[in-house]
TORFIKE-884881 format. One record per residue (C-alpha): residue in one letter; x, z, y; residue number from 1. Coordinates in steps of 0.1 Angstrom, whole numbers, plus 2048, in hexadecimal, padded with zeros to 3 digits. Layout:
<recs>
('a',(X,Z,Y),NUM) ...
</recs>
This chain:
<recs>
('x',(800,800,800),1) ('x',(80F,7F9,81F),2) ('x',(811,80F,840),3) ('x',(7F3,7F8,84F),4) ('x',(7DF,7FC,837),5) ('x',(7DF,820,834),6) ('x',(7DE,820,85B),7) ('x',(7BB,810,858),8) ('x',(7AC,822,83A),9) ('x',(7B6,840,84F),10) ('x',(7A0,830,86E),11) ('x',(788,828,857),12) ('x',(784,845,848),13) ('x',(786,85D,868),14) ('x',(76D,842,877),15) ('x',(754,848,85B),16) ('x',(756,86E,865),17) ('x',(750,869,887),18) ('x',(735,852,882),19) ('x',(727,86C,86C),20) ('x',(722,884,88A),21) ('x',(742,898,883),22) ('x',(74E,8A5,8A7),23) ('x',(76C,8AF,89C),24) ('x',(776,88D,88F),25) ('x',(768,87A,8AF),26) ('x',(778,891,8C4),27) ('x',(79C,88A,8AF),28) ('x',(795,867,8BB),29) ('x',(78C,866,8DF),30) ('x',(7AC,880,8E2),31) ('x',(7C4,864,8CC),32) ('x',(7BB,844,8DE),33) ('x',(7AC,851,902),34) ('x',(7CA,846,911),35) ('x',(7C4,81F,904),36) ('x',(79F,820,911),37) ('x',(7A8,82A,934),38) ('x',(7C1,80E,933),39) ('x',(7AB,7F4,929),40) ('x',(792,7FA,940),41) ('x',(7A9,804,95C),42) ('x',(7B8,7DE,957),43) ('x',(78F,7D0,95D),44) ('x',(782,7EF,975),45) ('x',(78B,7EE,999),46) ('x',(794,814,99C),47) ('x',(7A2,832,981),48) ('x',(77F,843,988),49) ('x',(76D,821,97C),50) ('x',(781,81F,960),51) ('x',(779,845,954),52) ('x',(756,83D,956),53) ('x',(75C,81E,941),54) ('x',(76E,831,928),55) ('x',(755,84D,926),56) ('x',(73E,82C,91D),57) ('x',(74F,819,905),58) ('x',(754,83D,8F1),59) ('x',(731,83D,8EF),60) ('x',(72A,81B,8E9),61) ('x',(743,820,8CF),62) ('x',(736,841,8BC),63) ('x',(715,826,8B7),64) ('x',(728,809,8A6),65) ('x',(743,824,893),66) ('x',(72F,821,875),67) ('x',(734,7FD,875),68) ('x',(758,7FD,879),69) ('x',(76C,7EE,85C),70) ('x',(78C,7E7,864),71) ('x',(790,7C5,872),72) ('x',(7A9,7D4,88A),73) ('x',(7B9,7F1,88E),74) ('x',(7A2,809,89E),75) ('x',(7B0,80E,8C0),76) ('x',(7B2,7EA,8C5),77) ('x',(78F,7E8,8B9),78) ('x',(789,808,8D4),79) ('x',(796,7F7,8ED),80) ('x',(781,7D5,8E9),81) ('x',(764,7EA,8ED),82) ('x',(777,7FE,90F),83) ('x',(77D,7D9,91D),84) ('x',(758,7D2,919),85) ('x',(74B,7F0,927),86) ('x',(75E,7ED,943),87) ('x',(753,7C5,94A),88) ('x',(730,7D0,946),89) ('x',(739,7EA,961),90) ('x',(749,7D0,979),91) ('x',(726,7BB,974),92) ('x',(711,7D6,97A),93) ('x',(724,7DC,99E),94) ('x',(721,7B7,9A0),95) ('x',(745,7B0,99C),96) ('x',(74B,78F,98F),97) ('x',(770,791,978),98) ('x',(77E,76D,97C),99) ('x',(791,764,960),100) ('x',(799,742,969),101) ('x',(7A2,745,98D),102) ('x',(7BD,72B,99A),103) ('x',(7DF,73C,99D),104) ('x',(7E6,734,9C1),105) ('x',(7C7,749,9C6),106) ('x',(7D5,766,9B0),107) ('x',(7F6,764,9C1),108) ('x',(7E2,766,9E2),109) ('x',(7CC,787,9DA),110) ('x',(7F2,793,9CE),111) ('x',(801,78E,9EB),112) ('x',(7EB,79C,A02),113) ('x',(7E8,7BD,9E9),114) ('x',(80C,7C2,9E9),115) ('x',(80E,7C3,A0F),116) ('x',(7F8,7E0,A09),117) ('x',(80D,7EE,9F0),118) ('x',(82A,7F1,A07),119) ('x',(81A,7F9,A24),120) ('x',(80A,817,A0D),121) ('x',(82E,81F,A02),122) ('x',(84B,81D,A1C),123) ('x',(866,828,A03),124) ('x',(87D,812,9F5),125) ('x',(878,80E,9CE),126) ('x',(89A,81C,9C8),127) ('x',(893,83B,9DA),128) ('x',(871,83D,9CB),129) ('x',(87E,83F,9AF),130) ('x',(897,859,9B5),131) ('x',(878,86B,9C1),132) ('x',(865,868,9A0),133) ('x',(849,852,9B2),134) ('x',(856,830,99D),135) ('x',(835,836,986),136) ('x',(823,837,9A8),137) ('x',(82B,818,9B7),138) ('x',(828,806,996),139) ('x',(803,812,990),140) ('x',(7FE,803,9B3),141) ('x',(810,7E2,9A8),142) ('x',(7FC,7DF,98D),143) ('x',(7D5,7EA,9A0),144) ('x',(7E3,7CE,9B6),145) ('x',(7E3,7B2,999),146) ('x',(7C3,79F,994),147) ('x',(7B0,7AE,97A),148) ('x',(7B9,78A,961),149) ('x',(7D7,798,962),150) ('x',(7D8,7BB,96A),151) ('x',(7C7,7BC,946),152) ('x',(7E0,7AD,92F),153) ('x',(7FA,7C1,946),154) ('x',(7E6,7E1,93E),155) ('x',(7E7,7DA,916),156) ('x',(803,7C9,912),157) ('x',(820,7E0,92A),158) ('x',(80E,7FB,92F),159) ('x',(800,803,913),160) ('x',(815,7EE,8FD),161) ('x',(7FE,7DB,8E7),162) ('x',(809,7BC,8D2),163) ('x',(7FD,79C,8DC),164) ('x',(7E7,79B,8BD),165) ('x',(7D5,7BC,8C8),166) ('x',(7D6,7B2,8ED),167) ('x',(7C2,792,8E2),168) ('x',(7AC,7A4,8CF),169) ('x',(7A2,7C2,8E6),170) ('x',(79C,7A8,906),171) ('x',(78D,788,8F2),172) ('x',(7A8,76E,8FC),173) ('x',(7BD,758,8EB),174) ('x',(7E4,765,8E0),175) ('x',(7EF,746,8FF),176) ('x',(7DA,751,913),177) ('x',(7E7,779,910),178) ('x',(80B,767,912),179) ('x',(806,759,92E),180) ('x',(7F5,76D,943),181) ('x',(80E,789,93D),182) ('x',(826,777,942),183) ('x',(810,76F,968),184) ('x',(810,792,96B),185) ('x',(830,79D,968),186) ('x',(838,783,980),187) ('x',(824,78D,99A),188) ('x',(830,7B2,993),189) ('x',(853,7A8,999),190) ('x',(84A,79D,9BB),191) ('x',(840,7C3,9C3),192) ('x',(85A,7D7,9B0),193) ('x',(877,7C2,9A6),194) ('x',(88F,7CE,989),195) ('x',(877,7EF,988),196) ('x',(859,7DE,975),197) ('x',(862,7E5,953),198) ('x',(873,807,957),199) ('x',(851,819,962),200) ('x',(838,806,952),201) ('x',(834,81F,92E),202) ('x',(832,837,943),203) ('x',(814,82A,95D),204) ('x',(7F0,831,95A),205) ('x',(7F1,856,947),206) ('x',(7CE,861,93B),207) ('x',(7D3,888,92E),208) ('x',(7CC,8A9,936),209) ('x',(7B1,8B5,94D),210) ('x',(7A2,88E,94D),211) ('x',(7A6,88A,928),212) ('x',(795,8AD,91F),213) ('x',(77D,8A1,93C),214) ('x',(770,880,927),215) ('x',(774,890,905),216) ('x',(75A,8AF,914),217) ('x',(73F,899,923),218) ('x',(73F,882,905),219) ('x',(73D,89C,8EA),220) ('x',(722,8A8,8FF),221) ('x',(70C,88F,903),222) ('x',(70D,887,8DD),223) ('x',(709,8A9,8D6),224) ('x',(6E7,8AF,8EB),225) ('x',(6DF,88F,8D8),226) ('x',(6E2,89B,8B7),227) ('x',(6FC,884,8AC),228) ('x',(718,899,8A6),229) ('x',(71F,8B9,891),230) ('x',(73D,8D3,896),231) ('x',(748,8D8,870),232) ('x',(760,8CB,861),233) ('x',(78B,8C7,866),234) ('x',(796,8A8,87B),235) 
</recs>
């Protein structure tokens, strides 16, 4: 058996005790993949606040389909197609229109005038940011600045450090497509932050502690005044 295959008859199998209203084993996976929700929907949301709403979404959108989870992907790549849905359906609903297709002199446009911001927002150099500990800072603004195409595939890709296969998957494009607009992406990041992109980027867009306890809570909650969930059993 190899390691992905135990990998997914472990999701599999903690998926079927979630689905089966154990709180304890729902709770284990908001807490393990949390962080990749929040990044797929902060790379579609216009804000971090949009994007915890989204999240708190997609978990329950996802506690519905859990039962009907098997295997196709791994399950935080399968998470996080349903976190990239939630938080289109959210841009719609604000009516926000995401252009996928826009021309790229329009993108480069929007990113120039976005990184004007960005400095004005932040007179220090990025060297002595850096020095500072504000690097993760001015990449997070880099990256809010990036049209939401690519500020996606950034998200997944750098930031979170999907593969391409998984990237694909989660957002519904083609493994060119994904390429390329990372590729876009990065570009356009270089612009703003020069030899710094790559050295903050792991780092970036940290969803734990008070915010992560903050989703998990209000979830479990509202699935527990449902009647969906029970508090027995180990995670």
């Amino acid at each position: 058996m190899t390691a992905d295959t135990r990998l997914h008859e472990a999701d599999r199998e903690i998926a079927a005790r979630a689905a089966a209203g154990d709180a304890r084993a729902f709770e284990a996976l908001m807490r393990r993949h949390n962080r990749l929700l929040f990044r797929a929907a902060r790379g579609i949301a216009g804000d971090d606040a949009e994007a915890e709403d989204a999240v708190q979404d997609a978990w329950l959108r996802a506690f519905e389909r859990l039962g009907a989870y098997r295997g196709e992907a791994a399950l935080g790549t399968w998470l996080a197609r349903i976190a990239v849905n939630a938080a289109l359906d959210a841009q719609r609903r604000r009516g926000r229109v995401v252009d996928w297709n826009a021309a790229p002199a329009e993108d480069a446009e929007a990113m120039e005038t976005r990184t004007m911001a960005l400095h004005a927002e932040s007179p220090d150099t990025p060297d002595t940011a850096a020095e500072r500990g504000e690097l993760r800072l001015l990449l997070e603004h880099a990256v809010r600045a990036l049209p939401p195409r690519y500020r996606s595939v950034f998200m997944l890709r750098a930031v979170q450090e999907l593969s391409v296969d998984e990237t694909a998957y989660a957002l519904q494009l083609s493994h060119d497509v994904v390429k390329t607009r990372l590729l876009r992406a990065r570009a356009m990041l270089r612009d703003a932050l020069a030899a710094h992109l790559d050295r903050g980027a792991p780092q970036a867009f940290a969803f734990a502690g008070e915010r992560c306890d903050r989703v998990v809570a209000q979830v479990l909650g509202t699935l527990q005044r449902l009647g969906r969930l029970r508090s027995d059993g180990p995670a």
